[in-house]
C-alpha positions in Angstrom: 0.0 0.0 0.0 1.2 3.6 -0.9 1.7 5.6 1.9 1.3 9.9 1.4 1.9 12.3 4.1 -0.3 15.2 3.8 2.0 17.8 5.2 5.1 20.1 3.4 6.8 19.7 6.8 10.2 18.5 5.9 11.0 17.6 10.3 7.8 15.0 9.4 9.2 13.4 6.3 12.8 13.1 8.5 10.5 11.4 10.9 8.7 8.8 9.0 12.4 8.4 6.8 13.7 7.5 10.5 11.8 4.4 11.2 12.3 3.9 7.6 8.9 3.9 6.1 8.1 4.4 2.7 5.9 7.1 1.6 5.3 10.2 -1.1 4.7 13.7 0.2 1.4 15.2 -0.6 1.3 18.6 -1.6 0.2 20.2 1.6 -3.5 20.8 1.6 -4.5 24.6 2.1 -7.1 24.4 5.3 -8.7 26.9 6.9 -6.4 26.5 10.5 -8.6 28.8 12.6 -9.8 27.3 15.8 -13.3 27.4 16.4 -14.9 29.1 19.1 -14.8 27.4 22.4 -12.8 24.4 20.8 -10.3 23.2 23.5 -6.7 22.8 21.7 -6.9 18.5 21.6 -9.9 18.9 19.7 -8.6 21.8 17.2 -5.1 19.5 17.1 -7.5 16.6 16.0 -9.4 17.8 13.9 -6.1 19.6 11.9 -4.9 16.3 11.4 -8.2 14.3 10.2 -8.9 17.4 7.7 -5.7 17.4 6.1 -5.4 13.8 5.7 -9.3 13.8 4.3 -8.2 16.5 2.0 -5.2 14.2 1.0 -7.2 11.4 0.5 -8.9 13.2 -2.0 -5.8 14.0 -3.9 -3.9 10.8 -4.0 -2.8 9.9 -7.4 -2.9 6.2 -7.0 -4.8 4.1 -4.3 -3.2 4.1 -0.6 -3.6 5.6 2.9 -3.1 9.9 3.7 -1.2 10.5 7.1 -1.7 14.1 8.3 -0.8 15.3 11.1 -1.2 18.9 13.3 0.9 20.3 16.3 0.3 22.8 18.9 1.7 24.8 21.4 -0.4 25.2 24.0 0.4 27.9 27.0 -2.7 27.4 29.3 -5.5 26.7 27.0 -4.0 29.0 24.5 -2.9 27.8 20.9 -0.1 30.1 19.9 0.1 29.3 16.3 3.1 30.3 13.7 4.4 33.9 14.8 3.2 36.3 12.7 6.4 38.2 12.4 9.3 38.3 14.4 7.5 41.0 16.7 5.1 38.5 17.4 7.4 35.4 17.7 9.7 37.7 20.5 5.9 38.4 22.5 5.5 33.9 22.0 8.7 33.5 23.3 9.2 36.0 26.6 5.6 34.1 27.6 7.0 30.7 27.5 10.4 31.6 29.0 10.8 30.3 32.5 7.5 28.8 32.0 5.6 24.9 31.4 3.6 24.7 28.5 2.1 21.4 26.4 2.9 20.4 22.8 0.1 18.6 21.5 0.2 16.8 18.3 -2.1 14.5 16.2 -1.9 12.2 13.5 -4.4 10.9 11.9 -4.4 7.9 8.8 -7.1 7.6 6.2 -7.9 4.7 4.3 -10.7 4.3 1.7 -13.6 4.2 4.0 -12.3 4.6 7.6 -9.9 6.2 9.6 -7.9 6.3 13.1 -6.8 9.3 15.0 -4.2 9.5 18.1 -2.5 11.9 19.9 0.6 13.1 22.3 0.5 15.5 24.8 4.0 16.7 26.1 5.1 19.3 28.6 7.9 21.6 27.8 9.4 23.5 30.2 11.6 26.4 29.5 15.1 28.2 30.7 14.3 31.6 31.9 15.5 33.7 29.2 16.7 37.4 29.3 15.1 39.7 26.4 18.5 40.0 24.3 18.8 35.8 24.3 15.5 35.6 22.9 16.1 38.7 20.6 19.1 36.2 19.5 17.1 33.6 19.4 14.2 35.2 17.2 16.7 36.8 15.0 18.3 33.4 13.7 14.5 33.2 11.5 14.6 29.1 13.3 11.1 29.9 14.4 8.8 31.7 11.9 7.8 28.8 10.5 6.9 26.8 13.6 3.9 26.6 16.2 4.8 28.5 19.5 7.8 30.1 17.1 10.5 28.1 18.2 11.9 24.2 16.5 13.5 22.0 19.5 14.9 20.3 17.0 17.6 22.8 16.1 18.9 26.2 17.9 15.8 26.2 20.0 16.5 23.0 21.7 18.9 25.0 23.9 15.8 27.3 25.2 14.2 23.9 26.6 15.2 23.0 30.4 13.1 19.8 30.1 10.5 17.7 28.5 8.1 15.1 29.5 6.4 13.2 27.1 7.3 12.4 23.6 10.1 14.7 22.0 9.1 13.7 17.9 5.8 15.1 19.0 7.5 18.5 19.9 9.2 17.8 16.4 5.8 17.8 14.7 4.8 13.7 14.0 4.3 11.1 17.3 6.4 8.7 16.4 4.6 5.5 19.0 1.1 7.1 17.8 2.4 6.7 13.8 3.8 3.4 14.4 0.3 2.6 16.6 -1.4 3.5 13.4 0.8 2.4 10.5 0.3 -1.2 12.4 -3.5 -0.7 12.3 -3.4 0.0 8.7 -0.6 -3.2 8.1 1.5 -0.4 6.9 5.2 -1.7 7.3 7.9 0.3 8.7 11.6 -0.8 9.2 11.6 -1.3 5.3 15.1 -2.0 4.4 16.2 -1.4 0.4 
């Protein structure tokens, strides 16, 4: 079976290419990413991920399963999204310095005809930071692109005093909850050349 990722997000293709699956990247589907009102910030990461895989399946050029996936930062119960400039990623950032907040993400895999959804939650606790580091930090561009404008995966991971939970789903794609789902679809993984 032909596996696509529905997402652009080159830190999920590194992912899935870590446990060595096989798949094609899907043009990432344009969503509307705006929360709903009163939706709590599981439910908005859910339903990210069944929408853009639904929107993948739709696009597939031959038969197979649609992975999307969604991440979000979460400080309280507020989503902080993808900065909107590097004003607004410095305002993200002096919020979460010295302070816990939650990384959820979801994944979600659609099949002809059904799907299966799971999720991480992981705290992230960061350094207190003075206002030039994160002015450093914010002027290196890591984090425009990223939820909660930083990428632990890279220079950011040295704003992060700790983490509990899963640290690919701070990256952007649970790896257990993929494998958990790539086994429900009999998806193989570990696929040597």
């Amino acid at each position: 079976m032909i596996l696509y990722l529905a997402s652009g997000s080159p830190r999920r293709a590194e992912l899935l290419q870590q446990i060595a699956v096989p798949f094609t990247v899907l043009p990432a589907p344009a969503i509307d990413e705006t929360p709903r009102p009163g939706e709590v910030p599981l439910d908005y990461v859910q339903r990210m991920a069944s929408e853009k895989a639904a929107v993948g399946l739709t696009r597939m050029p031959l038969p197979g399963a649609v992975l999307g996936a969604d991440t979000a930062v979460v400080l309280g119960e507020r989503i902080l999204g993808k900065p909107a400039d590097d004003a607004d990623a410095l305002a993200m950032l002096a919020q979460l310095s010295g302070q816990s907040h939650q990384v959820i993400s979801a994944v979600c895999l659609c099949l002809e005809g059904r799907q299966a959804v799971r999720h991480s939650v992981t705290t992230v606790h960061f350094r207190p930071l003075d206002a030039a580091r994160l002015q450093a930090y914010v002027a290196t561009g890591e984090g425009r692109d990223k939820a909660g404008s930083y990428g632990i995966q890279g220079l950011g991971g040295a704003l992060v005093a700790s983490l509990s939970g899963s640290y690919s789903g701070v990256v952007g794609l649970p790896l257990e909850q993929t494998v958990a789902l790539l086994e429900w679809a009999d998806i193989p993984y570990w696929q040597v050349d």
